[in-house]
PDB file of N, CA, C and O in Angstrom, chain B, residues numbered from 101:
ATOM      1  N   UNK B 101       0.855  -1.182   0.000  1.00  0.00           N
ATOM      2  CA  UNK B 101       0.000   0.000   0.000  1.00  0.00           C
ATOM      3  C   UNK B 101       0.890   1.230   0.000  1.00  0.00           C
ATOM      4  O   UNK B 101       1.701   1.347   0.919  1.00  0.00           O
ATOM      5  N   UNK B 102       0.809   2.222  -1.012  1.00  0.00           N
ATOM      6  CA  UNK B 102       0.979   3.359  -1.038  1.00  0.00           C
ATOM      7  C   UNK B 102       0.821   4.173   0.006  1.00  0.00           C
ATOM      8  O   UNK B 102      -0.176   4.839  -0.271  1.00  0.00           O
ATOM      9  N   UNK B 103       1.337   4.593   1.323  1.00  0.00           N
ATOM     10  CA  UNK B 103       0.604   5.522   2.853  1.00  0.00           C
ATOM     11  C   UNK B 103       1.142   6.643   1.527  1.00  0.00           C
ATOM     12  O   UNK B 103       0.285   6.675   0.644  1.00  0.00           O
ATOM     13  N   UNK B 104       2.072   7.330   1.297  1.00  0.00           N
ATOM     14  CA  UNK B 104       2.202   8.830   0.924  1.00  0.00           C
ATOM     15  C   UNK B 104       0.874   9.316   0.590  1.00  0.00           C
ATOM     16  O   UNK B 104       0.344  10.170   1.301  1.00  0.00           O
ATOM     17  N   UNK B 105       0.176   8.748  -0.639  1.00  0.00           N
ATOM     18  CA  UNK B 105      -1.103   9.231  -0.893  1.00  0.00           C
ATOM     19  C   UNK B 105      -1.768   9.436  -0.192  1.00  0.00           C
ATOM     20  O   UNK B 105      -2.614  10.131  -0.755  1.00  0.00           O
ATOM     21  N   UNK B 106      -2.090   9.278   1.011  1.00  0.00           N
ATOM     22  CA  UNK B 106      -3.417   9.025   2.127  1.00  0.00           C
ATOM     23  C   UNK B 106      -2.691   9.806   3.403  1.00  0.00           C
ATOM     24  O   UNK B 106      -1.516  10.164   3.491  1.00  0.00           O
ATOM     25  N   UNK B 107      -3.614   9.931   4.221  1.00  0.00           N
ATOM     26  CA  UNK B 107      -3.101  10.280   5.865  1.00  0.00           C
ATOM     27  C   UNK B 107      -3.073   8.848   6.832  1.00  0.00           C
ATOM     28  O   UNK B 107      -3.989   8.375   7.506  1.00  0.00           O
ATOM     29  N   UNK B 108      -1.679   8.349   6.637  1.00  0.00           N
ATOM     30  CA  UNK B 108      -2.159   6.962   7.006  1.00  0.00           C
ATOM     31  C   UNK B 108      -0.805   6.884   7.743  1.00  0.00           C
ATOM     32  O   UNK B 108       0.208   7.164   7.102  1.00  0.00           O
ATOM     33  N   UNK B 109      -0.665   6.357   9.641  1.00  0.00           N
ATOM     34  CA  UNK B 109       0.270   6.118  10.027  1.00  0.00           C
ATOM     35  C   UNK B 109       0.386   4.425  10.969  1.00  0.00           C
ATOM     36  O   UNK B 109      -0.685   3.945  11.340  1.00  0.00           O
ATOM     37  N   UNK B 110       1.152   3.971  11.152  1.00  0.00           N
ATOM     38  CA  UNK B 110       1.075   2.838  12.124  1.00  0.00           C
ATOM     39  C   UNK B 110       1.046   3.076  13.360  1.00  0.00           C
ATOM     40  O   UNK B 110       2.099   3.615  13.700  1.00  0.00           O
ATOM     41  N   UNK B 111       0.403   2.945  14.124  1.00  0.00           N
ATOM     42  CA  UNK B 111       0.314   2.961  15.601  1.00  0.00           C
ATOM     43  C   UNK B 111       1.062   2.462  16.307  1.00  0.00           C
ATOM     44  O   UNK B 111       1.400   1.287  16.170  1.00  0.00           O
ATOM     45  N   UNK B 112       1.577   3.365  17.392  1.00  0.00           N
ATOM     46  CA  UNK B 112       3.076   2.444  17.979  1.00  0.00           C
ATOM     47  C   UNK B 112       2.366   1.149  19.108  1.00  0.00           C
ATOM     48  O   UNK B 112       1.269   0.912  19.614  1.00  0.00           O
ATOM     49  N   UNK B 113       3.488   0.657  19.105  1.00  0.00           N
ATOM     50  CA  UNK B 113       3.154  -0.399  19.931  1.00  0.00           C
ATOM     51  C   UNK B 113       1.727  -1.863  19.402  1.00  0.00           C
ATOM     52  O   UNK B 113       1.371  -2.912  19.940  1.00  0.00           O
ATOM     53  N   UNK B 114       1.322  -1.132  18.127  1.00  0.00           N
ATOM     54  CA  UNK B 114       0.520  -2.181  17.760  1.00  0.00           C
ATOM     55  C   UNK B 114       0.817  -2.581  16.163  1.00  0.00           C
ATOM     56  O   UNK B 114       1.623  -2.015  15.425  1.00  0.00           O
ATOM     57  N   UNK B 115       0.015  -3.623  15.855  1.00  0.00           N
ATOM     58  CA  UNK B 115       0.115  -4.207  14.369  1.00  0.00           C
ATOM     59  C   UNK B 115      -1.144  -3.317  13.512  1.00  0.00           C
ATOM     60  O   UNK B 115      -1.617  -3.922  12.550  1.00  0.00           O
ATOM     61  N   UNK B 116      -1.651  -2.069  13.774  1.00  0.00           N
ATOM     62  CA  UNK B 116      -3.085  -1.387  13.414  1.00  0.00           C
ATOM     63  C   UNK B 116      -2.241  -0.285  12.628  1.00  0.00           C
ATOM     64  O   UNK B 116      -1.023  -0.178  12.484  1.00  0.00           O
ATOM     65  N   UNK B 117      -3.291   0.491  12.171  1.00  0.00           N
ATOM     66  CA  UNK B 117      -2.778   1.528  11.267  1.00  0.00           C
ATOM     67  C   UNK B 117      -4.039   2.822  11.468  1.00  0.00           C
ATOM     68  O   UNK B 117      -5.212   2.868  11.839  1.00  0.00           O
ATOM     69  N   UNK B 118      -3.180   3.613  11.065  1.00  0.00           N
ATOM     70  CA  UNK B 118      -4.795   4.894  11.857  1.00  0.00           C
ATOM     71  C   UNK B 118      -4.836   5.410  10.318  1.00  0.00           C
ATOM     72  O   UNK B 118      -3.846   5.230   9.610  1.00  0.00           O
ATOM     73  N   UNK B 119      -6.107   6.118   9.757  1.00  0.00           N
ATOM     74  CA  UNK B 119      -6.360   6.853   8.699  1.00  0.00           C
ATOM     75  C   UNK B 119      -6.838   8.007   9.437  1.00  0.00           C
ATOM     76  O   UNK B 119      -7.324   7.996  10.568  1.00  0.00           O
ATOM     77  N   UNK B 120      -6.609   9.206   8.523  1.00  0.00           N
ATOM     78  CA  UNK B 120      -6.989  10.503   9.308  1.00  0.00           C
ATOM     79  C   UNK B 120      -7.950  10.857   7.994  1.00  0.00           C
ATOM     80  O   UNK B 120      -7.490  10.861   6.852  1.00  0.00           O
ATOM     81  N   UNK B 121      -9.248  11.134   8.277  1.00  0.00           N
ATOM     82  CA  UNK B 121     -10.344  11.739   7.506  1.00  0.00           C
ATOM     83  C   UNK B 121     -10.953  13.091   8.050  1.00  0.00           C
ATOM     84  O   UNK B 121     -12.028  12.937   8.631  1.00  0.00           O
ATOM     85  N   UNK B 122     -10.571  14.135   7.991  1.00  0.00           N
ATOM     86  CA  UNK B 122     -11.301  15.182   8.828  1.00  0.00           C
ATOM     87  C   UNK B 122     -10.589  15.114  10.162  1.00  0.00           C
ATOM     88  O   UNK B 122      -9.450  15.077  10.628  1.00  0.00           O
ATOM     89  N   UNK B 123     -12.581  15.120  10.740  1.00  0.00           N
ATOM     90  CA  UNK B 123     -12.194  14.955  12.189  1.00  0.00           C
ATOM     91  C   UNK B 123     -12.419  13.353  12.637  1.00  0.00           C
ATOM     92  O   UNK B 123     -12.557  12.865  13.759  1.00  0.00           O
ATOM     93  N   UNK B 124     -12.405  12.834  11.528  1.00  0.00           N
ATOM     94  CA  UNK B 124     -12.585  11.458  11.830  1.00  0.00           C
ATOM     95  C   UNK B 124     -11.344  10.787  11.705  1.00  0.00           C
ATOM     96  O   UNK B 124     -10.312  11.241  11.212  1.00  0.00           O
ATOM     97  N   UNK B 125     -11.597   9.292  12.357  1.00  0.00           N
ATOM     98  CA  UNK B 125     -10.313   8.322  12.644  1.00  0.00           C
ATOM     99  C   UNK B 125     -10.829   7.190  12.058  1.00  0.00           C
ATOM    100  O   UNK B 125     -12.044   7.015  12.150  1.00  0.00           O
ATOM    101  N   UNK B 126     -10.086   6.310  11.418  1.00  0.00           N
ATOM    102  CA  UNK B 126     -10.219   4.552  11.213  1.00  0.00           C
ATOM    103  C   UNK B 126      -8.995   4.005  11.379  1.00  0.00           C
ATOM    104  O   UNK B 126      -7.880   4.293  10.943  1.00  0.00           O
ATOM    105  N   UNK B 127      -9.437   3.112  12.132  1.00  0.00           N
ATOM    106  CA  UNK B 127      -8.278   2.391  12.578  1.00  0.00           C
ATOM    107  C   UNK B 127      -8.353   0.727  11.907  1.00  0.00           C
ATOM    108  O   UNK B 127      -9.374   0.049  12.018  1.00  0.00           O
ATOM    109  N   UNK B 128      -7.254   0.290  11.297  1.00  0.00           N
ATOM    110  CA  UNK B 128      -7.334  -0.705  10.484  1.00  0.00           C
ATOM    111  C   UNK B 128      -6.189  -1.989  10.548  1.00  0.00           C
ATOM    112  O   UNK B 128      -5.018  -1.609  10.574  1.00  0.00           O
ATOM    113  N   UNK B 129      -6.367  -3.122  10.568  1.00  0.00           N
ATOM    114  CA  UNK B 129      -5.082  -3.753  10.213  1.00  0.00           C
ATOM    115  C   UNK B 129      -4.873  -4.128   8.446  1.00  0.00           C
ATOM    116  O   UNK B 129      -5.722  -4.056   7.558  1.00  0.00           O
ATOM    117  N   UNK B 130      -3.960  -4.389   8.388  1.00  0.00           N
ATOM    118  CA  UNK B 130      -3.897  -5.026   6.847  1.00  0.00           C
ATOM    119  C   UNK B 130      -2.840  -5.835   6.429  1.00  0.00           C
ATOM    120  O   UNK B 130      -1.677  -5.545   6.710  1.00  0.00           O
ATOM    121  N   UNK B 131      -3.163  -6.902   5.730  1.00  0.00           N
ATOM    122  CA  UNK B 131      -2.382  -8.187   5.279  1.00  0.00           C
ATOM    123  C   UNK B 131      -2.298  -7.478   3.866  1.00  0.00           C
ATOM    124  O   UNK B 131      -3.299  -7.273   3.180  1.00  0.00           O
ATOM    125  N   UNK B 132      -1.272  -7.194   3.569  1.00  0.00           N
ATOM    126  CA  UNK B 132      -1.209  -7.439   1.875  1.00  0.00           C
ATOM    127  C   UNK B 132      -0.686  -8.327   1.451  1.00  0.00           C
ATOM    128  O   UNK B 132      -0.570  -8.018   0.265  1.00  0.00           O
ATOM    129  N   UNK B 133      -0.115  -9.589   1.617  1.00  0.00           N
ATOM    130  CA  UNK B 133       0.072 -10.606   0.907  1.00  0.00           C
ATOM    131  C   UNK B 133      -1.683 -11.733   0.968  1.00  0.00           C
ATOM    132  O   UNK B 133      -1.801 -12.923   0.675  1.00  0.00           O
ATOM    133  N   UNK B 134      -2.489 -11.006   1.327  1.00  0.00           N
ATOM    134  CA  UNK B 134      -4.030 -12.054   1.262  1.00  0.00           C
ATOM    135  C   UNK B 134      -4.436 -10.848   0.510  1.00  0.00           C
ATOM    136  O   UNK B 134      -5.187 -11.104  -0.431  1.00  0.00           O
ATOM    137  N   UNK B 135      -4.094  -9.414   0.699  1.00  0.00           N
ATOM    138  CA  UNK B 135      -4.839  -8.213   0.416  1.00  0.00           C
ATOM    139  C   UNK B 135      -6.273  -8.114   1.422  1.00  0.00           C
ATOM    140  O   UNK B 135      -7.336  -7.885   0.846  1.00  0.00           O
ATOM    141  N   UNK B 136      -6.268  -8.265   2.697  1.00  0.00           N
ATOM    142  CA  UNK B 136      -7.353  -7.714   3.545  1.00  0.00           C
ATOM    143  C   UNK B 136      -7.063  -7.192   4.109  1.00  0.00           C
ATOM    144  O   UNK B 136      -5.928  -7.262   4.582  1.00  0.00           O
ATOM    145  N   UNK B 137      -8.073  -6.194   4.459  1.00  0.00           N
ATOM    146  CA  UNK B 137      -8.165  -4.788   5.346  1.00  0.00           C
ATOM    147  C   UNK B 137      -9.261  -4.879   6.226  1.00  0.00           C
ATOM    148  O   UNK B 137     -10.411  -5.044   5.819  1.00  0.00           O
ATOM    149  N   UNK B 138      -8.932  -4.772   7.506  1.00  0.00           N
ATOM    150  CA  UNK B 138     -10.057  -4.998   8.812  1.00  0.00           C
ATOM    151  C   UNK B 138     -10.036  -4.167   9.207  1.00  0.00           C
ATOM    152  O   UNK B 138      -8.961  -3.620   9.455  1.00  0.00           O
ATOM    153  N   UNK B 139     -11.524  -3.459   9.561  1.00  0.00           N
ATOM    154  CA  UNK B 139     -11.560  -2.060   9.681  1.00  0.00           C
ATOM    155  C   UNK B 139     -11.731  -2.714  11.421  1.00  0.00           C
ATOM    156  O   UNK B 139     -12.187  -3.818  11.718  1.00  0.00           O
ATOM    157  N   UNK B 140     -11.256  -1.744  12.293  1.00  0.00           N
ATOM    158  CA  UNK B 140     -11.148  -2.048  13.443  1.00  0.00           C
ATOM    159  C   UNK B 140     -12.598  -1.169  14.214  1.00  0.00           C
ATOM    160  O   UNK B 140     -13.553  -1.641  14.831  1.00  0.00           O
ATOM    161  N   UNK B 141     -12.247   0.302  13.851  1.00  0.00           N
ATOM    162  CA  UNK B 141     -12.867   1.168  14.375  1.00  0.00           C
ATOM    163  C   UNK B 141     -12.820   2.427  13.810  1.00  0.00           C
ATOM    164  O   UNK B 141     -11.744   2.972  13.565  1.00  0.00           O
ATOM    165  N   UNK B 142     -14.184   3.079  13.519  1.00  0.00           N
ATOM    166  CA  UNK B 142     -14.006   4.522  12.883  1.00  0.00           C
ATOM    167  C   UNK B 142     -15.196   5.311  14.044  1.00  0.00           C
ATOM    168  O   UNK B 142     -16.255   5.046  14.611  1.00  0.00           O
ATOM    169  N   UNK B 143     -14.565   6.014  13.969  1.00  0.00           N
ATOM    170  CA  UNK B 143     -15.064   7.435  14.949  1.00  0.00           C
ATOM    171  C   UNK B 143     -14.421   8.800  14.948  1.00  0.00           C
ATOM    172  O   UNK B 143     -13.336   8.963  14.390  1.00  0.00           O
ATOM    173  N   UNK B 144     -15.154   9.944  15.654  1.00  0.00           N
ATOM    174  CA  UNK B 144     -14.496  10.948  15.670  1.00  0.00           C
ATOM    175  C   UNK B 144     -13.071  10.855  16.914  1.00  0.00           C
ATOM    176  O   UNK B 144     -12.925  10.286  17.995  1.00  0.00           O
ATOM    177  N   UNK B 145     -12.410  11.539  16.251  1.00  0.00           N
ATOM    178  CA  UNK B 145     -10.628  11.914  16.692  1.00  0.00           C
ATOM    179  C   UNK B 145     -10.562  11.637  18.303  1.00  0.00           C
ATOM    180  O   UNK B 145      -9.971  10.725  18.881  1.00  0.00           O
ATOM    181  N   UNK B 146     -11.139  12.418  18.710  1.00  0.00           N
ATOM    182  CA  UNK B 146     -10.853  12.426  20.409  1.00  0.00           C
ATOM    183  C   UNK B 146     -11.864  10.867  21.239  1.00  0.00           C
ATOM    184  O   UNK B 146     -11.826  10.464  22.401  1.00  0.00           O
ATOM    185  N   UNK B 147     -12.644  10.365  20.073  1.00  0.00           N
ATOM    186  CA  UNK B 147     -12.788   8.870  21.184  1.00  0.00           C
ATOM    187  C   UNK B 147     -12.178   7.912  20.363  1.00  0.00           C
ATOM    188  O   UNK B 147     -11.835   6.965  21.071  1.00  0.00           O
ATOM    189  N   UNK B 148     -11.940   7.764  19.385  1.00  0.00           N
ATOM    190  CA  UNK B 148     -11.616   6.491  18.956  1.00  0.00           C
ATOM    191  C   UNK B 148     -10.084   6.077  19.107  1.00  0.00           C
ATOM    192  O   UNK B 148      -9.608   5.175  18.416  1.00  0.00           O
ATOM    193  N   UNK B 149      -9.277   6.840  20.122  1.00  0.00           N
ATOM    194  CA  UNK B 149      -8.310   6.337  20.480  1.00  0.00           C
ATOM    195  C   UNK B 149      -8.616   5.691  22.135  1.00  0.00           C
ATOM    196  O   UNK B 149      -7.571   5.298  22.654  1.00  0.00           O
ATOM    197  N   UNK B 150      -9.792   5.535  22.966  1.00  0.00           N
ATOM    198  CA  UNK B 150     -10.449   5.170  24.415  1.00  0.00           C
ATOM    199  C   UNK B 150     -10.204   3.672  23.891  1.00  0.00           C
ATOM    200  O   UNK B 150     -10.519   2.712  24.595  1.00  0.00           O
TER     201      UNK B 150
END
């Protein structure tokens, strides 16, 4: 996966990845050798890191 294009960082301490949309968050893991993406959790900024 391309991150430059996107607002997309890895989360320390975990195997997840955060997307930044706005004021929104998704938090995701992803296999690219199967190519799946598990959306973990999307919410606004200040809860979806609780």
């Amino acid at each position: 996966m391309d991150q430059r294009q996107w607002d997309i960082k890895r989360m320390i301490g975990q195997s997840a990845y955060r997307l930044r949309i706005g004021q929104y968050r998704a938090v995701f893991t992803l296999d690219d050798e199967r190519m799946i993406l598990g959306v973990l959790k999307i919410g606004v900024r200040g809860d979806i890191y609780r």
